[in-house]
C-alpha positions as CSV (number, residue, x, y, z in Angstrom):
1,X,0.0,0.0,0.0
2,X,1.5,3.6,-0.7
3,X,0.5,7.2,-1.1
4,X,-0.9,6.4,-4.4
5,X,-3.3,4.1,-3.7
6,X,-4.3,7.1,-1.3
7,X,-4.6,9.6,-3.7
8,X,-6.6,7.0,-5.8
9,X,-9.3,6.6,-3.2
10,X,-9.5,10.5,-2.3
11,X,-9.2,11.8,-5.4
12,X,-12.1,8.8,-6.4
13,X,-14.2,10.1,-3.9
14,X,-14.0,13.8,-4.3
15,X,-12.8,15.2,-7.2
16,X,-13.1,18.9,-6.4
17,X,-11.3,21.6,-4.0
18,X,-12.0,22.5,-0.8
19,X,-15.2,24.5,0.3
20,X,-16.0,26.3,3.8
21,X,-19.1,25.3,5.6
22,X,-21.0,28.6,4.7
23,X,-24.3,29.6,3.4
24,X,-22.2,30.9,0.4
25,X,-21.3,26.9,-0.4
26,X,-22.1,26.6,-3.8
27,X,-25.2,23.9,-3.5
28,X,-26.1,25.5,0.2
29,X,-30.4,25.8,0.7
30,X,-32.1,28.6,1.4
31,X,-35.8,29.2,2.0
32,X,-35.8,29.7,-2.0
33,X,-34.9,26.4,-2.8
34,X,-37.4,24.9,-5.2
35,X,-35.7,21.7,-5.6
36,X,-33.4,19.9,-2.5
37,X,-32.0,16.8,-1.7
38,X,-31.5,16.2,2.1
39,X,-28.6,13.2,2.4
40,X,-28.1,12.1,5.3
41,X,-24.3,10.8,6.3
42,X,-24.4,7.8,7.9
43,X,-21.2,4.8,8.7
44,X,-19.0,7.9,9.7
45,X,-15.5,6.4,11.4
46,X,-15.3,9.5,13.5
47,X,-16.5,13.0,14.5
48,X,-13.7,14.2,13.4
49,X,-13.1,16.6,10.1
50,X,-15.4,18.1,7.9
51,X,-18.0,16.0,5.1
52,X,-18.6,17.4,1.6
53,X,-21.5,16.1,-0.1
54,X,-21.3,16.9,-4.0
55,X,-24.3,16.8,-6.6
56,X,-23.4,15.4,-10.2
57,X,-25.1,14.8,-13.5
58,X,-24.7,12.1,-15.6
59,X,-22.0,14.4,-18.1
60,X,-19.8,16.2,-15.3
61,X,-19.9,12.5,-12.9
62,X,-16.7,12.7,-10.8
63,X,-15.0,15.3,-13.5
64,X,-12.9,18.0,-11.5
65,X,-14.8,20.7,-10.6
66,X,-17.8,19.4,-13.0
67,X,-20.4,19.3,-9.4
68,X,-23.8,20.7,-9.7
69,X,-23.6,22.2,-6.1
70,X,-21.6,21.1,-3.0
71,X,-21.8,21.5,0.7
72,X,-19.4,20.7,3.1
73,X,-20.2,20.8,7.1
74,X,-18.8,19.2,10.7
75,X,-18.8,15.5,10.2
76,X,-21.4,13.9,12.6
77,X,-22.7,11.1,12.1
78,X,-26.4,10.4,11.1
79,X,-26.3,14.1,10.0
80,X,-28.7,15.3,6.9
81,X,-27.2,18.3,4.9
82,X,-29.2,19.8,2.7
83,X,-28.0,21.0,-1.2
84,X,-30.0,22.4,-3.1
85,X,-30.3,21.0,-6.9
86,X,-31.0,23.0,-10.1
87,X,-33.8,21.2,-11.5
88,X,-35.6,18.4,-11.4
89,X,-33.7,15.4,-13.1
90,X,-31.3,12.6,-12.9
91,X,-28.3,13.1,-10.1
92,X,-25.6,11.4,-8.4
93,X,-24.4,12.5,-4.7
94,X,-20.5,11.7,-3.9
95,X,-19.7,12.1,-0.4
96,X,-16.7,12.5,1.4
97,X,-15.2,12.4,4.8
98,X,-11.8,14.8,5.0
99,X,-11.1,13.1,8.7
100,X,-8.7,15.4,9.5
101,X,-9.9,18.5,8.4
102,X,-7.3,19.4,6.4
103,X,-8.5,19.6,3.0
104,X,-6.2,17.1,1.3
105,X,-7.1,13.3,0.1
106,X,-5.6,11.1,3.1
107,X,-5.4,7.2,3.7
108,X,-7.7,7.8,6.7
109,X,-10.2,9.7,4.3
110,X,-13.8,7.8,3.4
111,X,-16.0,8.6,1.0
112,X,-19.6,7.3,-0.2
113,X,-22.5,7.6,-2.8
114,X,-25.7,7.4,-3.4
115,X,-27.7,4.2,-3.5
116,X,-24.3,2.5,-1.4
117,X,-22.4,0.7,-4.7
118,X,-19.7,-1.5,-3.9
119,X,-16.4,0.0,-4.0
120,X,-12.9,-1.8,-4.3
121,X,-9.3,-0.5,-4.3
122,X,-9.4,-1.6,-8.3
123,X,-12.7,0.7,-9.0
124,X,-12.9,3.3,-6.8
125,X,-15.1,5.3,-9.3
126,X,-18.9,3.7,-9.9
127,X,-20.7,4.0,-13.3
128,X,-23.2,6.9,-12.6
129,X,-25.9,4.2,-13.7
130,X,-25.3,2.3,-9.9
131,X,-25.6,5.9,-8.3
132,X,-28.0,7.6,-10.2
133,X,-31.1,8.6,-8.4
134,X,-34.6,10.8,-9.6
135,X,-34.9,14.2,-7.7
136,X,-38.2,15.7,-8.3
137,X,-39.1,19.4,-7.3
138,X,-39.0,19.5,-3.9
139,X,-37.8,18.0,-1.0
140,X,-36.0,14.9,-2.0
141,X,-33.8,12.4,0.7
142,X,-31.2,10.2,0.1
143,X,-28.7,8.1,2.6
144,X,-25.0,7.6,1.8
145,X,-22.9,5.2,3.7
146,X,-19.4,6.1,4.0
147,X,-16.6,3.9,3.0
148,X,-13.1,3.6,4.7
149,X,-9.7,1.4,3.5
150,X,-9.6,-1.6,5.6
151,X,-6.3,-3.1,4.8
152,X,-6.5,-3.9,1.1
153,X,-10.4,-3.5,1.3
154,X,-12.7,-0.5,1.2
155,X,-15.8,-0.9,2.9
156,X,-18.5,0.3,5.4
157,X,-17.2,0.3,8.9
158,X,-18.6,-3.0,10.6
C-alpha cells in the first residue's frame, strides 16, 4: 500500500477543491430552494473533520470541478445536509469524509455515494448508472454510507 493508492481513493471520492461550511457553499439551501435533496451521512468512522456532499449529472460524474452544487459541514454522524439541486432530473451525490480536516485526500479519508455501490481499491469510481437517483421538485432524501480502506479493502465500517 502507498500514497498512491491514497490519492486513488480520495481523489475517487472527491474530485473537487475545498469548500467552507458557509451559506455561500455553492449547493447550500435557502428558503428559496425549489428543488433539495437532504442526504443524510451515515457509517462515519469519527466526529472528526469536515464531510462534503457533491451533486453530479450524468455528463460532469466525478470530473474536476464538474459538481452541480456542493456543501461541506462538521462531520457527525447520522447528519442530513441539505444541497439544493438546479432542477428536477437525474443526479448522483459523492460524499466525502476529510477526517482530518485538512483539506487534502488522506489514507484515513472515506468517502460514499448514493444508493451505497460496492467500491474496491481496483474501481474506486462507480458508473453513474449504480448511483443515479430521480430528484423531483422539492424535498427529496437520500442516505450515503461512508466507506473507509480496511487493509487492502474499502468498505463500510462494521
Amino acid at each position: 500500500m502507498n500514497a498512491t493508492i491514497a490519492t486513488l481513493l480520495g481523489g475517487a471520492l472527491l474530485a473537487a477543491a475545498p469548500a467552507s461550511a458557509q451559506a455561500a457553499d455553492p449547493g447550500a439551501c435557502t428558503a428559496a430552494t425549489q428543488t433539495r435533496l437532504m442526504v443524510t451521512v451515515r457509517g462515519l468512522k469519527n466526529s472528526t473533520g469536515k464531510v462534503r456532499v457533491q451533486v453530479y449529472d450524468g455528463a460532469g460524474f466525478l470530473k474536476k470541478g464538474r459538481w452541480l452544487g456542493r456543501v461541506e459541514a462538521p462531520a457527525r454522524e447520522g447528519a442530513t445536509i441539505c444541497i439544493a439541486v438546479p432542477r428536477a432530473g437525474d443526479y448522483a451525490v459523492a460524499v466525502r469524509h476529510d477526517a482530518n480536516g485538512n483539506g487534502k485526500s488522506d489514507w484515513n479519508d472515506g468517502g460514499g455515494f448514493s444508493r451505497d455501490p460496492k467500491l474496491s481499491l481496483m474501481r474506486l469510481e462507480p458508473d453513474f448508472a449504480k448511483v443515479v437517483i430521480p430528484v423531483r421538485s422539492g424535498e427529496n432524501r437520500v442516505a450515503v454510507t461512508m466507506n473507509y480502506r480496511r487493509g487492502l479493502s474499502i468498505g463500510p465500517i462494521r
